[in-house]
DOPAVEX-477183 format. One record per residue (C-alpha): x, y, z. Coordinates in pm, 1 decimal. Each point is the difference from the previous one (the first is absolute). Example, Ala and Ser with C-alpha at 12.3 -4.5 7.8 and 13.67 -1.06 7.14 Angstrom:
% residues 2
@u: 1230.0&v: -450.0&w: 780.0
@u: 137.0&v: 344.0&w: -66.0
//
This chain:
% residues 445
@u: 1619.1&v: 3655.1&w: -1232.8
@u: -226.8&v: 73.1&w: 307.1
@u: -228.7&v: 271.1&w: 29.5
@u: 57.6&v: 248.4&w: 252.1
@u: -405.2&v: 66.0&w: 57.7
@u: -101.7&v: -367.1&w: -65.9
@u: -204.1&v: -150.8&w: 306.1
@u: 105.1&v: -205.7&w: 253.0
@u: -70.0&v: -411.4&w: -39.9
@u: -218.4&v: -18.2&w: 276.9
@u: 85.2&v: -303.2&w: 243.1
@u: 225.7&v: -138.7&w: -303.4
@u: -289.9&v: -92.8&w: -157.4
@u: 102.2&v: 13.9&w: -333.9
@u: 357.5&v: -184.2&w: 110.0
@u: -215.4&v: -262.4&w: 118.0
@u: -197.6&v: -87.9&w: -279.4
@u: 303.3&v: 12.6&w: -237.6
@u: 147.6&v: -249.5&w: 223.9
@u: -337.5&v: -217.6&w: 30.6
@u: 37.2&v: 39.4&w: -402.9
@u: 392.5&v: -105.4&w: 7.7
@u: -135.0&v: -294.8&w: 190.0
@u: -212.5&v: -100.6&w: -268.5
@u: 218.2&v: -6.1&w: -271.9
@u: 226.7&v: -261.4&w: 132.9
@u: -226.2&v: -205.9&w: 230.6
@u: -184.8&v: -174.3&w: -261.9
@u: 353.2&v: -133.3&w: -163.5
@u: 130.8&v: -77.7&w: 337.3
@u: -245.5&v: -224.2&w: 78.5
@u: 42.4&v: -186.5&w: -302.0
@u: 348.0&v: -51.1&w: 76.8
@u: -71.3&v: -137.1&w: 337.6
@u: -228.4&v: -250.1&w: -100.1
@u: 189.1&v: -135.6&w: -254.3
@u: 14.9&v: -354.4&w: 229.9
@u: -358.9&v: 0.2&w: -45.0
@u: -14.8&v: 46.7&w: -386.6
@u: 248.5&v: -285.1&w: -8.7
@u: -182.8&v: -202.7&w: 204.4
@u: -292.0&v: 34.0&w: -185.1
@u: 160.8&v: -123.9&w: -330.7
@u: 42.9&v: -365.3&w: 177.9
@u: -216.3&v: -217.1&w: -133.3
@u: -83.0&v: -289.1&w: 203.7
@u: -140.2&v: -236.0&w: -272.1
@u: 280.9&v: 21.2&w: -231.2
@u: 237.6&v: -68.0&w: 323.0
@u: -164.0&v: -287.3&w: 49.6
@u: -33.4&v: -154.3&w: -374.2
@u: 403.3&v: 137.0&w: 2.9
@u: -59.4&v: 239.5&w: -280.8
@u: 201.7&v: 311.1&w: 209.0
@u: 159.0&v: 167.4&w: -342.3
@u: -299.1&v: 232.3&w: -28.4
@u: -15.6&v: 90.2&w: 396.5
@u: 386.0&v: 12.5&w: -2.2
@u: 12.3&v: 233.9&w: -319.7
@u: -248.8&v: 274.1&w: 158.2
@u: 163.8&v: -30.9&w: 361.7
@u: 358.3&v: 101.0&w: -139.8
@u: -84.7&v: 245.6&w: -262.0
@u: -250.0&v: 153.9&w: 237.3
@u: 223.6&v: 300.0&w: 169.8
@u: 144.3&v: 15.8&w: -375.4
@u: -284.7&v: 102.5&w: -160.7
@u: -146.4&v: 181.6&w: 282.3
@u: 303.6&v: 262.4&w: -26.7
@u: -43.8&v: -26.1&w: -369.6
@u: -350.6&v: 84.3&w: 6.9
@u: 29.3&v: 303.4&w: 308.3
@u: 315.6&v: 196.6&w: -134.5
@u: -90.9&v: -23.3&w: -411.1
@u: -353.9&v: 206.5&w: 76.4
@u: 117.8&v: 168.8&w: 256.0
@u: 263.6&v: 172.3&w: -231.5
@u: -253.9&v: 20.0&w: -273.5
@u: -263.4&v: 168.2&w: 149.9
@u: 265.3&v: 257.0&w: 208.5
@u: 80.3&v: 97.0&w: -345.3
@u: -343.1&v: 16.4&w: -129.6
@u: -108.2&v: 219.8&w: 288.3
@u: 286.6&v: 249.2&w: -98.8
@u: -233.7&v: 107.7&w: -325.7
@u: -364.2&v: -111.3&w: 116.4
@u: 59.0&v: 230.5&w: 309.5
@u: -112.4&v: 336.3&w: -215.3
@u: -303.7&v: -192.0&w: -154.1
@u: -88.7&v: -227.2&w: 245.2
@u: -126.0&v: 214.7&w: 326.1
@u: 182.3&v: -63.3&w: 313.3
@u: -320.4&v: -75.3&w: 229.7
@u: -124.3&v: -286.4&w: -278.8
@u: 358.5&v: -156.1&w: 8.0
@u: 69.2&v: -30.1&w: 380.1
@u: -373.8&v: -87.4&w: 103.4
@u: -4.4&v: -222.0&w: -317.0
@u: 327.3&v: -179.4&w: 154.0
@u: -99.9&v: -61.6&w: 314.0
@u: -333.9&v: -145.8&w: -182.9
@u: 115.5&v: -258.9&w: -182.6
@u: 304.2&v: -79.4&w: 239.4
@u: -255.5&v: -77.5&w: 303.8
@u: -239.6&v: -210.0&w: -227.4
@u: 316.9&v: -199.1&w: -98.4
@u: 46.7&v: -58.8&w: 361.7
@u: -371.6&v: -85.0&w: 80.3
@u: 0.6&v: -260.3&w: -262.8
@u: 327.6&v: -109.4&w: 147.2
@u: -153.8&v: -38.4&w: 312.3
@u: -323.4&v: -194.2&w: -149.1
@u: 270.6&v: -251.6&w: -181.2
@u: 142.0&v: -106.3&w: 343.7
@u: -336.2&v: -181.7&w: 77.1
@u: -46.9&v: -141.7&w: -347.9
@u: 203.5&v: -319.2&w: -122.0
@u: 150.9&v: 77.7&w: -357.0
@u: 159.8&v: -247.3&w: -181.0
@u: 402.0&v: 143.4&w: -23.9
@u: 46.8&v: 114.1&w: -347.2
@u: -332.7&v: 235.1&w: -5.9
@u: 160.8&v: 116.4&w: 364.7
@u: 305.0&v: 37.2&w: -96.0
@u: -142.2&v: 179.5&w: -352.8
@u: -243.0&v: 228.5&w: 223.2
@u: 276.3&v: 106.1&w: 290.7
@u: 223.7&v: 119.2&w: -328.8
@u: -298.7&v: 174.0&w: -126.8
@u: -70.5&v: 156.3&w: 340.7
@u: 391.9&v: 138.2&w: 54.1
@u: 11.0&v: 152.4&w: -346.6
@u: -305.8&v: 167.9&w: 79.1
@u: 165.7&v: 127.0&w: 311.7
@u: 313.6&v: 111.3&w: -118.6
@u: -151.8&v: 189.2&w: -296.2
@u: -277.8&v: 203.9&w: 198.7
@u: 240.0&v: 75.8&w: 316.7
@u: 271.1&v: 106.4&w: -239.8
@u: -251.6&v: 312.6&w: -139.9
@u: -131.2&v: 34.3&w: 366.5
@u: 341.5&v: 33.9&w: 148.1
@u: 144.9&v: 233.7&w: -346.9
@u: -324.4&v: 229.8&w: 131.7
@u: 38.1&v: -18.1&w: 321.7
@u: 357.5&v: 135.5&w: -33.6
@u: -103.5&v: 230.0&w: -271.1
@u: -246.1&v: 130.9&w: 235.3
@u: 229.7&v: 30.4&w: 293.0
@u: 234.3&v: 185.2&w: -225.1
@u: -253.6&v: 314.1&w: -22.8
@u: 27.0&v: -7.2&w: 399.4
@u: 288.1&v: 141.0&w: 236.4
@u: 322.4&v: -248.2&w: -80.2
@u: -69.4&v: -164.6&w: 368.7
@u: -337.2&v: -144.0&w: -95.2
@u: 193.9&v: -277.9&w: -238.8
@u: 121.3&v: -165.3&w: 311.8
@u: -383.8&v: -76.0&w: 152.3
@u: 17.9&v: -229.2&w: -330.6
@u: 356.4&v: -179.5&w: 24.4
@u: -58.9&v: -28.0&w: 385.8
@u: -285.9&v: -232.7&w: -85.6
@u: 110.2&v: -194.8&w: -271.9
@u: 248.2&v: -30.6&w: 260.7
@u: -270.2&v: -132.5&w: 261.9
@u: -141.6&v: -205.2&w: -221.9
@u: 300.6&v: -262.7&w: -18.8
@u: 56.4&v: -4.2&w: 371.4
@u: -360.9&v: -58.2&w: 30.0
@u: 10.8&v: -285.0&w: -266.1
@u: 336.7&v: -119.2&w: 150.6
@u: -125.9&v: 3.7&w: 361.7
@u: -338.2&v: -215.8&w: -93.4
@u: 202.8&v: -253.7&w: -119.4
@u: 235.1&v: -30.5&w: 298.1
@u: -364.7&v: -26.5&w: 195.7
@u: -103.3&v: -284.2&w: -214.3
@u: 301.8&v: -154.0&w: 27.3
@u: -25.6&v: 1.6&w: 418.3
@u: -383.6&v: -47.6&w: 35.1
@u: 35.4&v: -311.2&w: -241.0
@u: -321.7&v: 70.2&w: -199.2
@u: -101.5&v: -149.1&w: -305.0
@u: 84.6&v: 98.8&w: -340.8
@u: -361.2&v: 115.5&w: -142.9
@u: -96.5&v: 154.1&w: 352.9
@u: 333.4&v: 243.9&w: -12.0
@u: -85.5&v: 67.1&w: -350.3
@u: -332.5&v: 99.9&w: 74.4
@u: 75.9&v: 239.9&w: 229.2
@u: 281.2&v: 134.1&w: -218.6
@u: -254.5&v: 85.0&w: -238.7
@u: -250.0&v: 105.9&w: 196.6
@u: 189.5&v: 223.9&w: 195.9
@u: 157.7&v: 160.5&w: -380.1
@u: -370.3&v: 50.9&w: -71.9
@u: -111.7&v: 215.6&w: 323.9
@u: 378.1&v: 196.6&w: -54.6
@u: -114.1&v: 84.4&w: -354.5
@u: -332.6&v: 114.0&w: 56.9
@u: 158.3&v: 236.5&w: 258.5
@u: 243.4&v: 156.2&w: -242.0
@u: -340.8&v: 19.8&w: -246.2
@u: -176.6&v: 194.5&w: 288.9
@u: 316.4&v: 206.1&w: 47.0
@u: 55.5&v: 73.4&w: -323.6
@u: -380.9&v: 108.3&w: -19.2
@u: 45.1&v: 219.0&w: 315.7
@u: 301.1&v: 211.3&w: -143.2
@u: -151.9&v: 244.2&w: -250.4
@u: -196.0&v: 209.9&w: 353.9
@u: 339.4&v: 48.8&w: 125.2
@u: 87.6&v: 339.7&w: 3.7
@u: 336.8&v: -73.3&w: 15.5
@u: -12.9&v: -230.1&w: -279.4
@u: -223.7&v: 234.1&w: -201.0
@u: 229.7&v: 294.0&w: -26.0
@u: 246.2&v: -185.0&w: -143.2
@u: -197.6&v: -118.9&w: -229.8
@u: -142.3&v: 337.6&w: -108.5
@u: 354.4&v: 135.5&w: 45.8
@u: 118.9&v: -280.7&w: -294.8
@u: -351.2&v: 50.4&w: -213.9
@u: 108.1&v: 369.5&w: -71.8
@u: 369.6&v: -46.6&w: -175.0
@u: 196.4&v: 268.0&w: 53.2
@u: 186.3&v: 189.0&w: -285.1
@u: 342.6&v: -38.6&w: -114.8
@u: 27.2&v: 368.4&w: 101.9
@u: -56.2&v: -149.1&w: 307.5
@u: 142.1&v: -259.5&w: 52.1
@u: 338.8&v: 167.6&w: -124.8
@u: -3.7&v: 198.2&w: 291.1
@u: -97.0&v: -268.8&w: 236.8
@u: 316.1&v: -153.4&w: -132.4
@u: 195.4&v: 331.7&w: 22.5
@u: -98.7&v: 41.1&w: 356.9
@u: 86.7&v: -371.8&w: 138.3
@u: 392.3&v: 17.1&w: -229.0
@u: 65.4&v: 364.9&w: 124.2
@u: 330.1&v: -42.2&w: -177.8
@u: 197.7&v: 284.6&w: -136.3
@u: 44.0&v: -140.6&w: -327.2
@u: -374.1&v: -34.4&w: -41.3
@u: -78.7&v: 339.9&w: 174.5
@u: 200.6&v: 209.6&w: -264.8
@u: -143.2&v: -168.3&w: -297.0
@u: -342.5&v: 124.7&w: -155.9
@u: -271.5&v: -199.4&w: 188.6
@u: -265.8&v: -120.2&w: -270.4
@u: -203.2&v: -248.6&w: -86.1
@u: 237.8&v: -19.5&w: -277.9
@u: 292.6&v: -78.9&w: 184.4
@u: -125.5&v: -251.4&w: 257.8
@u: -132.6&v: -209.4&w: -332.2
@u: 306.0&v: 49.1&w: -241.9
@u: 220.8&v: -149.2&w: 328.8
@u: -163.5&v: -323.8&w: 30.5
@u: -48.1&v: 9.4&w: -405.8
@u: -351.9&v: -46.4&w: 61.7
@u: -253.6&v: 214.0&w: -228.3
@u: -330.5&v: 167.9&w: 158.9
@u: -190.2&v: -299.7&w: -89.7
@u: -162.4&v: -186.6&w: 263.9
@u: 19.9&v: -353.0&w: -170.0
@u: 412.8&v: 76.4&w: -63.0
@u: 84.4&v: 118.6&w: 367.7
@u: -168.0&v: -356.9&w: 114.6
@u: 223.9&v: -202.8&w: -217.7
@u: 302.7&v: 212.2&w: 212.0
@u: -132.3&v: -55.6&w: 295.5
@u: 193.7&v: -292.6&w: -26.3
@u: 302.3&v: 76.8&w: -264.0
@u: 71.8&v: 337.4&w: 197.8
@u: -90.3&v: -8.7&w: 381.2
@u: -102.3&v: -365.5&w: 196.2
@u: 184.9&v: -213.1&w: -233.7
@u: 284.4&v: -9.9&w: 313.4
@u: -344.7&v: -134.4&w: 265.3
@u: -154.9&v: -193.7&w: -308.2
@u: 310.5&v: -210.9&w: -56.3
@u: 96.5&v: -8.5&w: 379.8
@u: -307.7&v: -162.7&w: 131.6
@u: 9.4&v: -266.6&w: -320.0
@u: 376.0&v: -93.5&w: 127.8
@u: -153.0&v: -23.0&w: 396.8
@u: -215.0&v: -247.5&w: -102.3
@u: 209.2&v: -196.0&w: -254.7
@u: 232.6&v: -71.1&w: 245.8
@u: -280.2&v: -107.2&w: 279.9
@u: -189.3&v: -209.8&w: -248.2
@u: 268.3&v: -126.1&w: -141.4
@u: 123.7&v: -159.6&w: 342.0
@u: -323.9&v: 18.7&w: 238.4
@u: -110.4&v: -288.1&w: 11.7
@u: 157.4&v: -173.8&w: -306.6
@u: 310.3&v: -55.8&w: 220.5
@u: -74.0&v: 125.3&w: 349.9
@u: -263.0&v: -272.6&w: 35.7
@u: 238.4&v: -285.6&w: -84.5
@u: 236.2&v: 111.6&w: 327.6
@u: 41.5&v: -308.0&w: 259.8
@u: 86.1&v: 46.3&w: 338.5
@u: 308.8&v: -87.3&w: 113.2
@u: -119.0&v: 43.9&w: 365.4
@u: -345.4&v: -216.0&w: 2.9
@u: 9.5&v: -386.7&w: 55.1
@u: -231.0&v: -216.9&w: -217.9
@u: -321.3&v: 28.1&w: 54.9
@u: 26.3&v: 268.4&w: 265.7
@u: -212.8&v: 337.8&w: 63.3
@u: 254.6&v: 210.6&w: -136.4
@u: 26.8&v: -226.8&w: -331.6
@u: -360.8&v: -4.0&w: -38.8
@u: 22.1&v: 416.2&w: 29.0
@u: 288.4&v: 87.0&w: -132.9
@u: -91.0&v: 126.3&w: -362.7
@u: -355.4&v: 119.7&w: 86.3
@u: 166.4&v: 204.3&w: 302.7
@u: 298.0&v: 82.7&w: -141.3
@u: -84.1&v: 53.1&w: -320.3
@u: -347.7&v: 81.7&w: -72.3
@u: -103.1&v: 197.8&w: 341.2
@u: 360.5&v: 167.6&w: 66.5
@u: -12.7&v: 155.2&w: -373.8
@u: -378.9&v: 118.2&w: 8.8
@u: 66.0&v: 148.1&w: 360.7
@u: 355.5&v: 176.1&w: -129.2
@u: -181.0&v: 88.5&w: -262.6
@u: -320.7&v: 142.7&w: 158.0
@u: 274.2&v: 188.7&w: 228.2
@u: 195.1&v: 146.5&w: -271.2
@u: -319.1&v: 157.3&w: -204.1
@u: -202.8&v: 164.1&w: 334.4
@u: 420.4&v: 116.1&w: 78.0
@u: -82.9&v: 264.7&w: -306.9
@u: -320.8&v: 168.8&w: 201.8
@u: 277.3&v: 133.2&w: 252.1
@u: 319.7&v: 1.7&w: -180.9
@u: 76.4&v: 63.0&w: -391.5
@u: 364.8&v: 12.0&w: -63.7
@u: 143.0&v: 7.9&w: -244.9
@u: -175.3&v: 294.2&w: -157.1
@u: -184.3&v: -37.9&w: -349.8
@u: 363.0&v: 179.3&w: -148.1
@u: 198.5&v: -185.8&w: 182.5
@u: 244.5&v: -184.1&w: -240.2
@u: 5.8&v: -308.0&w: 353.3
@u: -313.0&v: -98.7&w: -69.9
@u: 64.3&v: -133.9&w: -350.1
@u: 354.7&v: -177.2&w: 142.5
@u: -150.5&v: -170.8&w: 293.0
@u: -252.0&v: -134.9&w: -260.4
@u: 314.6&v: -144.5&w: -161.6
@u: 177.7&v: -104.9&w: 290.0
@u: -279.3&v: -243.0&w: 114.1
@u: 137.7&v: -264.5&w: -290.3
@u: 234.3&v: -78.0&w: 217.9
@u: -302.3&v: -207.5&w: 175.1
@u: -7.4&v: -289.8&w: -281.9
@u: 369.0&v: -117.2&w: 37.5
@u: -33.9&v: 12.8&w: 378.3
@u: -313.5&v: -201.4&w: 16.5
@u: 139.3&v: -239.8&w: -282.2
@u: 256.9&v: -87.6&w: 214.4
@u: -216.9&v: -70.0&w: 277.0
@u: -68.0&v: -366.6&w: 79.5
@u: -210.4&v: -40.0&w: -259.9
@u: -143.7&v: -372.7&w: -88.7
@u: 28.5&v: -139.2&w: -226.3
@u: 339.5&v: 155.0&w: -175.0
@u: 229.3&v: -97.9&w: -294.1
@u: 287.6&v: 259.8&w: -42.3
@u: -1.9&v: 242.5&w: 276.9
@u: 184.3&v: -91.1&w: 317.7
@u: -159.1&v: 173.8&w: 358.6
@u: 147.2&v: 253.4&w: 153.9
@u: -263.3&v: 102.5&w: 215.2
@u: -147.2&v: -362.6&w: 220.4
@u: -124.6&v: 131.5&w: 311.9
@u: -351.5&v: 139.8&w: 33.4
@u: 107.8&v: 314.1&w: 131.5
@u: 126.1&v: 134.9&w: -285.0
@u: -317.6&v: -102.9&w: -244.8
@u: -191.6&v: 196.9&w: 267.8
@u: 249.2&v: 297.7&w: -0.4
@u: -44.8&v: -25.7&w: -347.5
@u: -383.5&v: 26.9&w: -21.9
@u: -8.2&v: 275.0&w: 199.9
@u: 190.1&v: 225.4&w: -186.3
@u: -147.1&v: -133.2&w: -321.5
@u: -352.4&v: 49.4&w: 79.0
@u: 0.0&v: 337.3&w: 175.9
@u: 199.6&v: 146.8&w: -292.1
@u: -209.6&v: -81.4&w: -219.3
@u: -293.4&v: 111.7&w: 179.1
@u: 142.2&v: 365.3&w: 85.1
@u: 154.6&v: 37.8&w: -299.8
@u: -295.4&v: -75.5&w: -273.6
@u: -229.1&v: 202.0&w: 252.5
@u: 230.2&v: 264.4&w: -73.1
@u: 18.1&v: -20.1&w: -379.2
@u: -376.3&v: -42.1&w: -16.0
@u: -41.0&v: 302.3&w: 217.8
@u: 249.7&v: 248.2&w: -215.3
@u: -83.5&v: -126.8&w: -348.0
@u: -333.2&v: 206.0&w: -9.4
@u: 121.3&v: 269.7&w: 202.4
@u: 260.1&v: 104.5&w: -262.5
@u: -257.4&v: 135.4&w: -286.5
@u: -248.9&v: 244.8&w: 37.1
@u: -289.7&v: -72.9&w: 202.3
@u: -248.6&v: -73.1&w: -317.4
@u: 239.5&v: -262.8&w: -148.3
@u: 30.6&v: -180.0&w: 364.8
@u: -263.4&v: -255.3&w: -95.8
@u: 185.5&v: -68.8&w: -354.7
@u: 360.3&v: -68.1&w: 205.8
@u: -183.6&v: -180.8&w: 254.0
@u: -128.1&v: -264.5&w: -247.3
@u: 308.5&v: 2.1&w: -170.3
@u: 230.0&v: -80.8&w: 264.9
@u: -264.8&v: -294.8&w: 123.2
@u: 112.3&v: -115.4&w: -337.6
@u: 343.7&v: -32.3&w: 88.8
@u: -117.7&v: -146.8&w: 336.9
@u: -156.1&v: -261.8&w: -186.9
@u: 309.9&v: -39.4&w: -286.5
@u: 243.0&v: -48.1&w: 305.3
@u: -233.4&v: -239.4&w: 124.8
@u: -0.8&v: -192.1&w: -360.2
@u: 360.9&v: 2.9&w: -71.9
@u: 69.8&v: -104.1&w: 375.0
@u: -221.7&v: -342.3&w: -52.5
@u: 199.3&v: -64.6&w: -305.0
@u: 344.7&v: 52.9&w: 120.1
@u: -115.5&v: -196.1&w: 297.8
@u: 33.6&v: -313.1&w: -218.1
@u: 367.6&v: 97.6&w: -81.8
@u: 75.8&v: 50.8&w: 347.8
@u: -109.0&v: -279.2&w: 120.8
@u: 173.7&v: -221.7&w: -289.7
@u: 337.7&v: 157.2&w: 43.9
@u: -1.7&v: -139.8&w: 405.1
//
């Protein structure tokens, strides 16, 4: 709900630092990601190449991505679920300044490990170290972050999906630029880390900033002082305006003997789930099952059809394609919601386009996908992969930014923060499920 006397966000200042924040959730991870040729690289040893002993260096090369996906989703679900109950002991300022803490030390010693030679099992042992560490502390700051957007108007959720958003086109863009300048390995990396470091000390200097707004503060207030069930009833009363509800008695007793829910405050968060976002919470799980479960498990093993060997386009191809088309689509698809939010929060579309995006796994499967067993393809050229990607990537950019956005916005205002974290939960659950099904995806082509 919005206040009708709540200030104005002066200059979008408050949009802006929830974006700056947004940014910082996903950067960090991104990064990682792109410079995975670097980890690899750094798990070469040249002695053992020459004596011929390569089982070792072969062994951490292969499993590397492996356990790096291992190691990023199994926290990162942990910790989302951890946040769900520490969020009511643990206050909100320690756990998103605490974050953004540890995450940019992690990347400063990240940084200081590109200049030092380390033998490739301690390396390899560290970088694990280093991603579980950033998968568990960015999965609390992004469950607060979204709890704490969920106390604001429902608008101020898409500051934060907009630049997760940014933060893979960023990511996806640097390594196109590495790619065409031709730099080395360890000086890319550098800079990849570097540049993760300055980001996250902005979103620590934003987040810092925040509390004077008096925007931000009213809400704040607003969501300190819980309003009754008396209330809220009425709230509710006013916003159904429905015959059926006007011509029955309306108490607190009636509002809480609907949603079976007794006056207790500890019961009526349990069914904030059971009874009222359980539609967004399992919607945004299936968004990103399906795009984790094919991007980039399968969309990154696409050949051209078009490119010759060796050419410009082959060399581009997948990191164009694939990696900078989807963040861009993407990116697109979650600002889209700052202008446009249709389907409505009641809308019974919004669930069934959720659905209707698995129709994206058999149509990429039967992309020319390489290699392949058992699936014949249907779809060779280019164009279509790209058609494909599109359409892929913007839904499920507009369509989580949706989800995200209503979840919170469908309790009362002093159980926002509660849905908020909870439905970060089932962010991070679709994101879980979707690198596991990946593997069956990917087996079945």
């Amino acid at each position: 709900m919005t206040a009708i006397n709540a200030p104005q966000d002066r200059y979008h200042a408050v949009w802006i630092i929830f974006f700056i924040l947004g940014l910082g959730t996903l950067l960090p991870w991104n990064f990682f990601m792109t410079a995975t040729m670097y980890f690899t690289s750094r798990l070469k040893d040249p002695i053992a190449e020459n004596n011929n002993a390569t089982s070792e260096r072969n062994v951490l090369e292969s499993k590397f991505s492996n356990v790096m996906t291992l190691c990023a989703m199994v926290p990162l679900l942990i910790f989302t679920c951890l946040n769900s109950f520490i969020h009511q002991r643990i206050p909100q300022k320690l756990r998103i300044s605490g974050s953004l803490a540890v995450i940019f030390l992690v990347f400063m010693v990240t940084a200081i490990m590109v200049k030092v030679d380390v033998e490739p099992v301690p390396f390899f042992t560290l970088t694990m170290i280093k991603i579980v560490c950033i998968n568990s502390f960015g999965a609390v700051l992004q469950g607060s972050l979204f709890g704490l957007a969920g106390i604001l108007p429902a608008s101020y959720t898409t500051p934060i999906m907009s630049g997760q958003g940014l933060a893979g086109t960023f990511a996806a863009f640097s390594m196109i630029c590495a790619l065409a300048s031709g730099s080395k390995l360890q000086d890319s990396a550098f800079g990849y880390f570097i540049t993760a470091c300055v980001v996250i000390l902005l979103a620590i200097t934003s987040y810092f900033v925040l509390p004077k707004m008096e925007f931000f503060q009213f809400y704040m207030e607003s969501n300190g002082s819980a309003p009754s069930a008396d209330e809220e009833n009425k709230m509710d009363l006013l916003k159904k305006g429905t015959a059926e509800i006007r011509n029955r008695d309306a108490s607190p007793t009636f509002r809480l003997e609907t949603l079976n829910v007794s006056p207790s405050t500890s019961q009526l968060s349990v069914n904030v789930v059971k009874h009222v976002i359980w539609v967004m919470a399992l919607s945004v799980c299936f968004i990103f099952t399906v795009t984790i479960g094919t991007f980039p498990a399968v969309t990154v093993d696409v050949s051209s059809t078009v490119a010759t060997s060796g050419g410009a386009w082959d060399t581009y191809f997948i990191p164009v394609s694939c990696f900078l088309l989807f963040n861009v689509m993407d990116w697109g698809g979650r600002s889209l919601t700052a202008v446009c939010m249709w389907p409505g929060k009641d809308s019974i579309w919004l669930p069934v386009l959720c659905g209707v995006r698995v129709v994206f796994i058999p149509l990429f499967m039967l992309c020319n996908v390489n290699p392949r067993k058992y699936l014949p393809v249907w779809f060779a050229h280019d164009a279509w992969y790209i058609a494909f990607m599109i359409f892929f990537a913007f839904s499920n950019g507009y369509l989580a930014s949706l989800c995200m956005c209503f979840g919170p916005k469908k309790v009362p205002q002093h159980q926002a923060e509660t849905a908020g974290t909870i439905m970060a939960f089932f962010l991070s659950l679709g994101l879980a499920l979707g690198a596991g099904v990946s593997f069956a995806i990917r087996a079945v082509i």
